[in-house]
N, C-alpha and C positions, 0 to 999 in steps of 0.2 A: 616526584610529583605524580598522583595520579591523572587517568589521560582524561580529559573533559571528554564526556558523553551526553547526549541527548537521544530519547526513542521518543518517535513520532505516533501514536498509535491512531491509523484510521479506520474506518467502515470500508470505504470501497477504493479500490483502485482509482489512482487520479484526483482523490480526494484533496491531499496533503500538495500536490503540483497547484492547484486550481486552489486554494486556498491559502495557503502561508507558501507556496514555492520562493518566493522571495528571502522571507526569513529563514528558510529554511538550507536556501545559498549562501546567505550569509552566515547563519550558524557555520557551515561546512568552511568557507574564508576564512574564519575566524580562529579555524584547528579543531574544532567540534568533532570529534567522530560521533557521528549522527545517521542512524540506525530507524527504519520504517517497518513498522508491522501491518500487514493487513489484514483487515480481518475477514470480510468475502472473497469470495471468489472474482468476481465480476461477472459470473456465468449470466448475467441479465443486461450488460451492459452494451446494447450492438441491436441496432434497428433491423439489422440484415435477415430475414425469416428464411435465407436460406445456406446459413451460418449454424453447424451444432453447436451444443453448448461446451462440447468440448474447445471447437473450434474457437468461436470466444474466447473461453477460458486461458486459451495459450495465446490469443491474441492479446486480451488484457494486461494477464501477465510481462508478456514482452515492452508493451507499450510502457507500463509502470518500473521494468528497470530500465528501459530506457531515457524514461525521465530521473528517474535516480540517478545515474550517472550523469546527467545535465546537472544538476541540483549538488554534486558531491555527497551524495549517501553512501557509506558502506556497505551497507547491507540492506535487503529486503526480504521481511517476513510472510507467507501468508497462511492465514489460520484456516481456508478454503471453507467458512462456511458459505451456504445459498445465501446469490443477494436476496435481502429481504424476511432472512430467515433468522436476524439475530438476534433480535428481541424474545424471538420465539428458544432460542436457544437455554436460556434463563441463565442464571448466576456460572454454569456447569463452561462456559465459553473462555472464561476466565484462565481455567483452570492448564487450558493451552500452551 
């Protein structure tokens, strides 16, 4: 039997937690391997002006597998584009 999978696909870091984290525990319960892609960076994501956006960016990150692992994901994706920048990206983001 093939193994049940689910991908999560969000915009930003923390997205997927704050939103279906629930179902998305439950999926993983269930035997789901269940798999998150992001699609920013979160480089915008941190009130701190004295934070580079480097800095962010590996804070974000860390923050979003560490909810993954709360959650039982497998895996996390991230397609690193600029928050804010996806739309601007056109159909070509996809293709990631």
């Amino acid at each position: 039997m093939a193994a049940k999978r689910i991908l999560v696909l969000i915009a930003h870091p923390d997205d997927a937690d704050v939103h279906a984290g629930g179902t998305i525990a439950r999926w993983a319960d269930e035997g789901y391997d269940v798999q998150l892609v992001v699609a920013t960076s979160g480089d915008k994501g941190h009130d701190d002006p004295t934070m580079s956006r480097e800095e962010v960016i590996t804070l974000r990150r860390a923050e979003q597998h560490a909810a993954a692992r709360c959650l039982g994901v497998q895996h996390v994706t991230f397609l690193d584009f600029e928050d804010g920048e996806l739309a601007s990206a056109g159909p070509d983001w996809r293709k990631r």
